[in-house]
Backbone as a ProteinNet text record, in pm:
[ID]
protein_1_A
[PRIMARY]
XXXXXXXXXXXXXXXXXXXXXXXXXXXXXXXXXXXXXXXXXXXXXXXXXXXXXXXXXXXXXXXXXXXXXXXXXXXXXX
[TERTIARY]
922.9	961.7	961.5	1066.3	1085.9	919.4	902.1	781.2	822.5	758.9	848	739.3	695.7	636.4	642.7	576.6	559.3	717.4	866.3	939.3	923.7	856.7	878.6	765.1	807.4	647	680.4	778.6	781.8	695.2	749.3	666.1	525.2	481.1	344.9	285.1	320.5	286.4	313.3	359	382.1	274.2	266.2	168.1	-25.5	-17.1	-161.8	-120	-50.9	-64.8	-121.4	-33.1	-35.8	-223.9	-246.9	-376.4	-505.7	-482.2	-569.2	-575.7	-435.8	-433.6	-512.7	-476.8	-517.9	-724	-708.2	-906.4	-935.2	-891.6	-899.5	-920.7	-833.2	-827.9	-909.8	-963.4	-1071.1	-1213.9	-1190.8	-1300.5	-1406.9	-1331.9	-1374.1	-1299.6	-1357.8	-1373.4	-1258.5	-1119.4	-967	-971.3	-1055.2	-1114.1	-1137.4	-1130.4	-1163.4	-1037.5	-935.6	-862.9	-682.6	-719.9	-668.5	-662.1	-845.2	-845.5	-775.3	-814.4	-746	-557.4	-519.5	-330.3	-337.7	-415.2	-356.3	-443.7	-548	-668.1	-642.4	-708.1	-716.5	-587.7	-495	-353	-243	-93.3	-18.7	10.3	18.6	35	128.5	105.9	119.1	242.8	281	397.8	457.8	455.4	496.5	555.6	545.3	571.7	549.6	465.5	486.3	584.8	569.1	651.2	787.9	852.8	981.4	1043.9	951.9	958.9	1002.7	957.4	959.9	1053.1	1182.3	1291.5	1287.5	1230.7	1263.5	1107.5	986.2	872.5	844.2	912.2	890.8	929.5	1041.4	1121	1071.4	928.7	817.5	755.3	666	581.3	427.4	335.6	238.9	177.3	120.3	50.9	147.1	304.7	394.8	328.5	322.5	338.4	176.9	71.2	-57.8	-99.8	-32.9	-30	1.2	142.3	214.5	182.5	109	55	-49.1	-143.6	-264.8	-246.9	-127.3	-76.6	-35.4	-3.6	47.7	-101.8	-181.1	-315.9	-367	-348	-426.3	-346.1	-251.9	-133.8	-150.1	-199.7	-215.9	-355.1	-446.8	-594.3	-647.3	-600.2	-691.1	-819	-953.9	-1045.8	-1119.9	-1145.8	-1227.8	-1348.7
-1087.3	-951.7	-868.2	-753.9	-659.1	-632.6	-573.2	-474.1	-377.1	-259	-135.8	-13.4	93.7	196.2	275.6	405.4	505.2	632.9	676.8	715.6	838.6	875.6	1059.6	1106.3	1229.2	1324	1235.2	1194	1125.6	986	901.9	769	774.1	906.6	908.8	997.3	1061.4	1108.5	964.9	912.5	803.6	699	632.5	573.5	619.8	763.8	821.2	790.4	863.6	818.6	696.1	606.8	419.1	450.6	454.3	436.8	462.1	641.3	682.6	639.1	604.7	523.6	401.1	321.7	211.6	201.9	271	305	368.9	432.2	508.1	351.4	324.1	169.3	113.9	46.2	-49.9	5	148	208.4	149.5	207.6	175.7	275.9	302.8	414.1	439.2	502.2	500.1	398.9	438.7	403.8	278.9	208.8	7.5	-24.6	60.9	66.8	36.8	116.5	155.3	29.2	15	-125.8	-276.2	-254.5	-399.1	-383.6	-270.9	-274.1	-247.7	-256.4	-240.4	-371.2	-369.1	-476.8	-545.4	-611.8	-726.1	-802	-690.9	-754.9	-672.5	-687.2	-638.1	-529	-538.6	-506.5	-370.3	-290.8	-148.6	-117.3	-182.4	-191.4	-315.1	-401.5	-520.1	-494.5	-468.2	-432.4	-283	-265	-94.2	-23.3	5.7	101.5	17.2	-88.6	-102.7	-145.3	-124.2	-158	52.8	105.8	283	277.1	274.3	347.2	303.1	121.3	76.1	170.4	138	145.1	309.7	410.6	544.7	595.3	509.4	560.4	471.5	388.7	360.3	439.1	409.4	464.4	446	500.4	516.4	368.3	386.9	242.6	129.1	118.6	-30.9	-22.8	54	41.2	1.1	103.8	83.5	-123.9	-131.5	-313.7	-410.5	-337	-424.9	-452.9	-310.1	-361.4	-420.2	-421.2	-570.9	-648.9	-639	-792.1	-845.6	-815	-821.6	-873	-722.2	-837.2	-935.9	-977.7	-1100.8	-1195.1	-1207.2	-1326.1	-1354.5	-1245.2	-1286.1	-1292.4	-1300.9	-1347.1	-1248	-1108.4	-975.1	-918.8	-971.7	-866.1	-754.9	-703.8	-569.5	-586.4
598.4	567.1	694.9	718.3	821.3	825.3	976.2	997.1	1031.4	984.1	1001.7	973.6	1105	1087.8	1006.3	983.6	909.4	1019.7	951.2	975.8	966.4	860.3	814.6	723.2	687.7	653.1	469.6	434.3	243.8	274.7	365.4	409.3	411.9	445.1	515.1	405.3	314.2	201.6	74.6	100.2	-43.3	14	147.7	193.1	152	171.4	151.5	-35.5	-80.9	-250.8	-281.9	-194.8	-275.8	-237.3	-97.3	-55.4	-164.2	-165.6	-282.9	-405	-458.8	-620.8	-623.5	-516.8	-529.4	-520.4	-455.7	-404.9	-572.3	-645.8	-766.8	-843.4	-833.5	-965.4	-922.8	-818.2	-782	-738.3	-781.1	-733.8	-614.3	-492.9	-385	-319.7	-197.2	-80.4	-68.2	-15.2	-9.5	222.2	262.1	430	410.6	316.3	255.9	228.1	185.5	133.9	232.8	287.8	438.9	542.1	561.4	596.5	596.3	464.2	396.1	407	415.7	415.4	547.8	666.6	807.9	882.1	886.7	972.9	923.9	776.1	715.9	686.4	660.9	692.8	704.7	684.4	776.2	659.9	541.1	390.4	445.9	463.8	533.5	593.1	682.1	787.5	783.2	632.8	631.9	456.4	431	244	166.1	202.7	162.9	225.2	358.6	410.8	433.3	400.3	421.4	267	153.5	61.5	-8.7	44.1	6.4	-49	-40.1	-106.8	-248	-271.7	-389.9	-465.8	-381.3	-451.6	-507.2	-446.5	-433.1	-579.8	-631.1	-768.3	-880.2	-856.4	-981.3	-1041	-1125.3	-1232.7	-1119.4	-1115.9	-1026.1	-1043	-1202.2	-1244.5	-1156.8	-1181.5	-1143.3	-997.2	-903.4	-769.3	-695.8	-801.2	-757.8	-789.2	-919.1	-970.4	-887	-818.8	-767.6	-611.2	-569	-402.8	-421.1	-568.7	-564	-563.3	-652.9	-621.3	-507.8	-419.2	-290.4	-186.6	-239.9	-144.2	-215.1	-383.4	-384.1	-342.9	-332.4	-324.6	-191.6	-98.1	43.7	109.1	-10.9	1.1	51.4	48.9	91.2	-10.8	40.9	22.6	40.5	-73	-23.7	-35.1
[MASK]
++++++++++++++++++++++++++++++++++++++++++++++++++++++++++++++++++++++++++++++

């Protein structure tokens, strides 16, 4: 998959959303969270942010589901 930075102030606002939703559902810190889609792996600048245009026009639940799924499939823990 493309790697591809954070472009604009919607990228970087839909990025902090996924972040916080996802820390909300697994109840854990949103800074663990962060972690795991940049350090632990590329998640971040590898599938989220070049994935935006499709992921932006989901339902919160599809997108928060669908980036776990993304770290379990790629063996990311928190």
């Amino acid at each position: 998959m493309e790697k591809k930075n954070i472009a604009n102030l919607n990228e970087l606002e839909f990025v902090i959303f996924c972040i916080e939703n996802i820390a909300l559902k697994l109840k854990v810190n949103a800074e663990e969270i962060y972690i795991a889609l940049t350090e632990k792996s590329s998640i971040l600048n590898d599938y989220i942010v070049p994935e935006y245009e499709t992921l932006h026009t989901q339902s919160k639940e599809y997108i928060v589901d669908d980036i776990i799924e993304v770290m379990e499939e790629r063996g990311v823990k928190i």
